[in-house]
N, C-alpha and C positions, 0 to 999 in steps of 0.2 A: 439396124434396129431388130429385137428378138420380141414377137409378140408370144404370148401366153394365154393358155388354157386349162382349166384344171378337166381330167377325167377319172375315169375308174377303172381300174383291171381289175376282175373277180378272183377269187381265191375262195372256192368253194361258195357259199354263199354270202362272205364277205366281200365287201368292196374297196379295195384298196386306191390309195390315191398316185393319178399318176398326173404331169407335169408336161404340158403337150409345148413343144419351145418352136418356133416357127424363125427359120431368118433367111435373108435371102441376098447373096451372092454376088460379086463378081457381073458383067456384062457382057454372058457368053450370046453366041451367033443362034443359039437354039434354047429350048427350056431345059433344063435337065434338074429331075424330080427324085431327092432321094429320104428314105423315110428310116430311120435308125431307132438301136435303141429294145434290141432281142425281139423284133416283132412276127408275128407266125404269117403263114401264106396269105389268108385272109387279111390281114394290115397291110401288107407288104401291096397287095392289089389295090388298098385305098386309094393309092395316088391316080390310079388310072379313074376310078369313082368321082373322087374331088373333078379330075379332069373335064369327064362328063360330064359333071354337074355345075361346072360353072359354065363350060360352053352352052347348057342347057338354059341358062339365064342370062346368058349376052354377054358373061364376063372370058378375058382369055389370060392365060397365063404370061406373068413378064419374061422375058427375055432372061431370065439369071438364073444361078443355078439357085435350088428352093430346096432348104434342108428342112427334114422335119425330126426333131429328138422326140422322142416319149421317154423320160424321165421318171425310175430310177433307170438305168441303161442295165439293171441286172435282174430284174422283173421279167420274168415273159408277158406276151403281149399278143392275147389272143383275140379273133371276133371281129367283125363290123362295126359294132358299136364306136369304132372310132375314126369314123370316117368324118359325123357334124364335128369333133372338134378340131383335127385336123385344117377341114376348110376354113373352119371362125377363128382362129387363128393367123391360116394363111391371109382372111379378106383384112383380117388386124392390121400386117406384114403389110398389105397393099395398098391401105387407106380407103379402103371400100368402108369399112368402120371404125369410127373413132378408138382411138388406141387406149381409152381407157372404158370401151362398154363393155369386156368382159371380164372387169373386175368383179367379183362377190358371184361367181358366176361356175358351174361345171358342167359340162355338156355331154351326154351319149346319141349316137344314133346313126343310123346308115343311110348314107344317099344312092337315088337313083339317078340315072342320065339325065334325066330331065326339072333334078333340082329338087324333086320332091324330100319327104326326110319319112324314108322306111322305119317298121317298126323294130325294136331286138328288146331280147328280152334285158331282163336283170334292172327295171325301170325302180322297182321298190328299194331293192337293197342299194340301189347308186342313189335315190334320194334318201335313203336314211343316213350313210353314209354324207351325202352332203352339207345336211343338213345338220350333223358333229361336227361336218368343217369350219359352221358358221357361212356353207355358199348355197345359193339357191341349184337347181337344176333344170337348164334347157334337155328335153325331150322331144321324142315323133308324137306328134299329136295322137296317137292311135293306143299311145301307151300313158298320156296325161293324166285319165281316171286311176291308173294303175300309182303311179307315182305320188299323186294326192294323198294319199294314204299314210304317209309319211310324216303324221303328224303336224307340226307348223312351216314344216320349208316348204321353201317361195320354188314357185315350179311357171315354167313357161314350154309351151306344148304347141308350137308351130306346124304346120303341113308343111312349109315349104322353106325354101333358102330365103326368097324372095319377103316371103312373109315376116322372117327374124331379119331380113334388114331393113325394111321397114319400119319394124320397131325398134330397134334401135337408131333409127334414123329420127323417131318421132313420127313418121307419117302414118302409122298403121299401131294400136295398141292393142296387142294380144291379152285375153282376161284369164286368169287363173283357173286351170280345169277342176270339176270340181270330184270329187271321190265315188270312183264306182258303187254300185247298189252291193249292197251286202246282204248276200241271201242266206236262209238256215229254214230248218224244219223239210226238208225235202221228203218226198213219199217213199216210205220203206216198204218192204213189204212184213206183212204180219207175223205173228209167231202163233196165232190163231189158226195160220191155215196149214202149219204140221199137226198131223194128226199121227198117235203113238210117239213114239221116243223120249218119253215124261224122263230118263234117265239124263239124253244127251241136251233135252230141255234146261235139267237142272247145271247139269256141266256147264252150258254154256251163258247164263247166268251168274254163276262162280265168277267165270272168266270175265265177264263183263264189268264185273262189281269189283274185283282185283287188278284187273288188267292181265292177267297170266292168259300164257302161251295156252294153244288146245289146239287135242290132234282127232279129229271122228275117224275111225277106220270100219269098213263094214262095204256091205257088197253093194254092186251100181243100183239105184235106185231107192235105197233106202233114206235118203232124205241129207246128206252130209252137208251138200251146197248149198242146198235150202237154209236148212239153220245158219250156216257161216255167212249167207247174205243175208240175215236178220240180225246179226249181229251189231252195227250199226245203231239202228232202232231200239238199242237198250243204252247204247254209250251218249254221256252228256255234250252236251256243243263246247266247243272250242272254247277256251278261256281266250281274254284279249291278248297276252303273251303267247299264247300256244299259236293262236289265228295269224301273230303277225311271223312269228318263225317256219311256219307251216308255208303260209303266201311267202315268205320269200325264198325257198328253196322251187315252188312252181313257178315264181319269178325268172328266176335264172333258168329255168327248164323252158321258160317260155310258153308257158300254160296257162296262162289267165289272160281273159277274155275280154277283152272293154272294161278293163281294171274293175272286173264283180270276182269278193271275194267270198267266202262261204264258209260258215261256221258249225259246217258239217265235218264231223270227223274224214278224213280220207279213207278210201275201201279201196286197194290195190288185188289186182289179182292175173299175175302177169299170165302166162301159156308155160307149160314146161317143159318147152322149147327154148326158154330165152337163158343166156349165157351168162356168165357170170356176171361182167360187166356190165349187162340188161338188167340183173339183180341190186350189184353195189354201187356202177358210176361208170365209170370211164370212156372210152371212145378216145375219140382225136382234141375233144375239145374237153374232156374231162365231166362229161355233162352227169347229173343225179339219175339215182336209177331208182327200180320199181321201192327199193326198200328207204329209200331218202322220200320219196315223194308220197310215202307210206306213213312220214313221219308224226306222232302226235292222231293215229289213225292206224287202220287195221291190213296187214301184208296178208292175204292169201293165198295158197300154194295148193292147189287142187292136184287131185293125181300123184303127191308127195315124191314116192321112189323113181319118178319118174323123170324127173331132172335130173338134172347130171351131179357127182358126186360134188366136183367141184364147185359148183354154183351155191351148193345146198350147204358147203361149211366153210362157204364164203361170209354167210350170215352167221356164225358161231359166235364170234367176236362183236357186231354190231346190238346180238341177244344181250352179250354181258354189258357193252360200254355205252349203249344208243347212241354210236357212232361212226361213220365208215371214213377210212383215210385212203385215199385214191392213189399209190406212191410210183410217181415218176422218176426220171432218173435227174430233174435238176429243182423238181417241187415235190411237198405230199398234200394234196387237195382235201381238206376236212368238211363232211356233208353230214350234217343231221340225219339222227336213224332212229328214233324212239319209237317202236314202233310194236303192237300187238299179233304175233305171231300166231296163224289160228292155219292147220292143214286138213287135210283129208286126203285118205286112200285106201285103197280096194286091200283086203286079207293077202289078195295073194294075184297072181296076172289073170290069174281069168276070172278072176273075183270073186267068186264064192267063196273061198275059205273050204277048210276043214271039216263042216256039218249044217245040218239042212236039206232043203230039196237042193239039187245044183251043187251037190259040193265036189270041192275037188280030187279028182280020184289019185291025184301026188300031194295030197297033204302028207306029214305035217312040211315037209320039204319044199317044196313048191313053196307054201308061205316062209318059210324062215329064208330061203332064197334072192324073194323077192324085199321080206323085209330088213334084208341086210342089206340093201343099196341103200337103205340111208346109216348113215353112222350114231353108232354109239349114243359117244359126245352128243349129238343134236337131239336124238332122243332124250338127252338127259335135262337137256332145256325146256322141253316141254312137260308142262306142271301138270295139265292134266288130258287124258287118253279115256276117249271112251269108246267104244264099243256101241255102233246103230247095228241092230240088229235086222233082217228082212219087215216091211211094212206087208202084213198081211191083209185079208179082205176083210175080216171082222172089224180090222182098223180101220179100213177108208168106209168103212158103211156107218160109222162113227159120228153122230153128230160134231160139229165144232169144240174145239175145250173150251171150257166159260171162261178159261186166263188163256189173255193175251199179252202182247208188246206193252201195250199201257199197263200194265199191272207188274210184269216183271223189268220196266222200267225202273217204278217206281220205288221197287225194294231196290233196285242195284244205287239208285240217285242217293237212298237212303243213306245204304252200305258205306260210299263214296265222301257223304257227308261223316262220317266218323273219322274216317282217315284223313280228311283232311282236319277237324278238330286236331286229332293227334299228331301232327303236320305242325300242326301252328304250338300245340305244347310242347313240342319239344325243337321248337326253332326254326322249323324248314318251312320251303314254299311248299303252302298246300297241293299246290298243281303238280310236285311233284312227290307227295306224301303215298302214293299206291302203293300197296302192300306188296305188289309185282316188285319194286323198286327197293322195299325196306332193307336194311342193313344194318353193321354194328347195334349201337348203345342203342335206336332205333327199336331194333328188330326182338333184343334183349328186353327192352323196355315191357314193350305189347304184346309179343308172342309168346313170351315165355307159358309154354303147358303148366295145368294141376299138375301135381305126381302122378295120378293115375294115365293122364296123356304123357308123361314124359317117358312114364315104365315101358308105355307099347312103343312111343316113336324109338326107345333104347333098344326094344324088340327086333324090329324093322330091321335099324341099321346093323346088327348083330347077326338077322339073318344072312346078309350082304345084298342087300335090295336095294340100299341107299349109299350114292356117292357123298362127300362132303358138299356137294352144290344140293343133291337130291334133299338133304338133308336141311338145308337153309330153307330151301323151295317149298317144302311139305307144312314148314313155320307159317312161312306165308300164307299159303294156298289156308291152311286152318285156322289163320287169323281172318283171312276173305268168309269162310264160312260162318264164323261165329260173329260176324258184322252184320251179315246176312240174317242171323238167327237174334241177332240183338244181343251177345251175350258182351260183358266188360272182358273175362277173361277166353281163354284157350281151353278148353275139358276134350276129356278125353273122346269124349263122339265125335270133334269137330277132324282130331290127330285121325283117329280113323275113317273116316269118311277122307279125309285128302289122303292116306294112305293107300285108299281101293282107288283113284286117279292117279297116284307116282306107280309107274311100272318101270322094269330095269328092261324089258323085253318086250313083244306084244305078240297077238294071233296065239298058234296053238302052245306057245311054252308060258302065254302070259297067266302063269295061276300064282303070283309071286302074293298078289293080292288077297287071292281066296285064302293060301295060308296062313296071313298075316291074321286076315279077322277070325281063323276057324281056330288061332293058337292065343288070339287072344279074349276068345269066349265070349264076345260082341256079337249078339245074334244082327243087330241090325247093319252092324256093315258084312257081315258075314250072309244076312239077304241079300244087300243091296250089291255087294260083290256078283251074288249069285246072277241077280237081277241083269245089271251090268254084263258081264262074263258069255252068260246065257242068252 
């Protein structure tokens, strides 16, 4: 007799189905326990797990030899998670339970010696997944609220071995857990309590209403982390699609809590210490990294040049495609990467920059030194660069500004709401209608500049300030503004004002901007360059 169980092996935050075969052998003198079927170290130790765990409930192994297949046999097979099905199979195989109660049935979860059913992650995406199979999902009771979530499949959420046979016995009926508390509106901190930077106020408003990348550069102190941890407090809650893609890559990360999930954007913001793999995924078990768990939410990178080259144009590719491919040498793991790109960093190593009190006495070198550890390319992803200047004492003696969080929420929700109007006109998911995102017939449609914007952005890229991406980016970025400003079309203040944010450079050689506005006789981006710059 072959008893059966359905499970799941993950494939990034997918859940694939896997075919758990139990049969058992021959009438040798001792037990002999073998577990097949490409399974990783972690599996391969379940057998000793099941072992403990049925001795932990008074049951003992028979006498024969006990094959276990995980089916497809060319699948890798990673994790704990497959230890309950494993056993509920085996008790199938034994007549501990009726051979037909884990029909309509799929099971994850790890056991301990003593029978209990430990927690693992990836409870969401194995019930979603289930529940396309048309089969319910046995779970650890401690991941039940999490799994609930799932829409209408049938979930059983047991503590114990003891307790699932039970009910399946009939003696004991476990009740359907019910879905974690879903929280949102978490406390931000304000944008009321920066005082000065009304430039890098404005930038990061842009940013917020587009979704475009943003880099603050300027010396320690003056306010960069501040604003980028306000950033947040201007972006809208999660849509129900984005919440449930979002929860299920911390799923598999193993990050949600008593199945509470939360329709707060995510804020990452790893150390610039953490390694590549820290950044895009990987390890041993292939696990999401800071830019996956980022995803549909804000990656911040403090300190920018400070990470390793490598790490930093490991995200290149995730900027263009919002998504990272993990590649092994007999799978490639695909994790969700959508994700808002916002950094900060110091002019130069000892931070001052070029001018001021404090400056540096190896400029302009020093700076171009240091801001060549980051590349190019990555600079060129980033839409817009601004310039905090020193917070002086006239500044902090400064009463509060009368606009806060709440008021420059309100215009970015606004902004938000056009794009996605022009989302649904021309056929796309609004959720994914952000001007960050716009492209082809899209991008043609909406952004296309007056003539008068089209002559300077001809300007620009003429001067060689603009690559073919700078070039699409600047569309954008001046479509963002003029959503902002309420306008239907593109003019030319919106071209030049995202033109003084696109820089090919930054620190002391960045006047690529100044020249732009001063050649194209726009006194107001030709201030606000100044403004910015200075």
């Amino acid at each position: 007799m072959v008893a059966r169980v359905v499970t799941v092996a993950f494939d990034g935050v997918e859940a694939r189905r896997v075919d758990v075969e139990v049969q058992l052998v021959g009438q040798d003198q001792q037990t002999v326990f073998n577990i097949v079927g490409l399974p990783d170290k972690a599996v391969a130790e379940s057998r000793e797990r099941v072992r403990g765990a049925f001795a932990g409930i008074g049951l003992a192994l028979p006498s024969r030899r006990i094959i276990a297949n995980l089916a497809p046999a060319d699948l890798p097979k990673e994790g704990s998670h497959f230890d309950l099905p494993i056993a509920l199979a085996l008790m199938a195989a034994m007549g501990v339970i009726g051979p037909d109660a884990l029909d309509g049935w799929a099971a994850i979860g790890e056991l301990g010696l003593d029978g209990q059913i430990a927690r693992v992650g990836g409870a969401l995406p194995a019930a979603v997944a289930a529940d396309a199979l048309g089969l319910g999902l046995i779970c650890p009771e401690a991941t039940g609220p999490e799994a609930a979530w799932a829409g209408g499949a049938r979930i059983l959420a047991p503590r114990s071995l003891i307790a699932l046979i039970n009910h399946f016995k009939g003696s004991q009926v476990l009740r359907a857990p019910e879905p974690g508390p879903l929280a949102g509106g978490k406390a931000v901190p304000d944008l009321r309590e920066v005082k000065g930077q009304e430039g890098a106020k404005r930038a990061l408003e842009i940013a917020a209403a587009g979704g475009h990348n943003l880099l603050f550069i300027g010396p320690p102190g003056s306010g960069k982390s501040m604003m980028a941890q306000r950033l947040p407090g201007l972006l809208p809650p999660l849509t129900s699609q984005e919440l449930l893609e979002t929860s299920m890559v911390w799923s598999v990360a193993g990050l949600i809590e008593r199945g509470a999930l939360t329709r707060d954007r995510p804020f990452r913001s790893p150390h610039h210490s953490a390694s590549m793999a820290a950044l895009t995924g990987g390890g041993l078990r292939a696990k999401p990294g800071e830019a996956s768990l980022a995803h549909n939410g804000v990656l911040f990178l403090d300190e920018l040049p400070e990470y390793s080259a490598q790490a930093l144009d490991s995200l290149r590719a995730p900027l263009e495609t919002g998504e990272i491919v993990v590649a092994r040498a007999n799978a490639h793991i695909r994790y969700p990467a959508r994700f808002q790109l916002v950094a900060a960093m110091n002019p130069c190593r000892c931070g001052m920059g070029g001018a001021g009190r404090g400056a540096c006495g190896k400029a302009p070198r020093c700076q171009r030194d240091y801001q060549n550890r980051v590349s190019g390319p990555m600079f060129d992803r980033i839409d817009l660069t601004v310039e905090t200047p020193p917070v002086t004492a006239a500044d902090m003696i400064l009463p509060p500004p009368s606009e806060g969080t709440a008021e420059a929420r309100a215009r970015v929700a606004a902004a938000r709401a056009l794009q996605e109007d022009r989302a649904r006109a021309a056929g796309l998911d609004p959720a994914q209608g952000l001007n960050a995102r716009a492209s082809g017939e899209a991008l043609d449609r909406f952004a296309t500049p007056d003539e008068a914007g089209r002559m300077l952005l001809m300007r620009a890229g003429e001067a060689g300030g603009l690559t073919a991406r700078g070039w699409t980016r600047t569309l954008r970025l001046a479509r963002t503004i003029a959503d902002l400003d309420g306008c239907d079309g593109v003019l030319r203040r919106h071209i030049a004002e995202a033109l003084i944010y696109r820089r090919n450079t930054v620190g002391a050689e960045a006047d690529f901007d100044r020249r732009v506005a001063a050649r194209s006789g726009l006194a107001e981006a030709a201030g606000r360059a100044a403004f910015i710059h200075d």
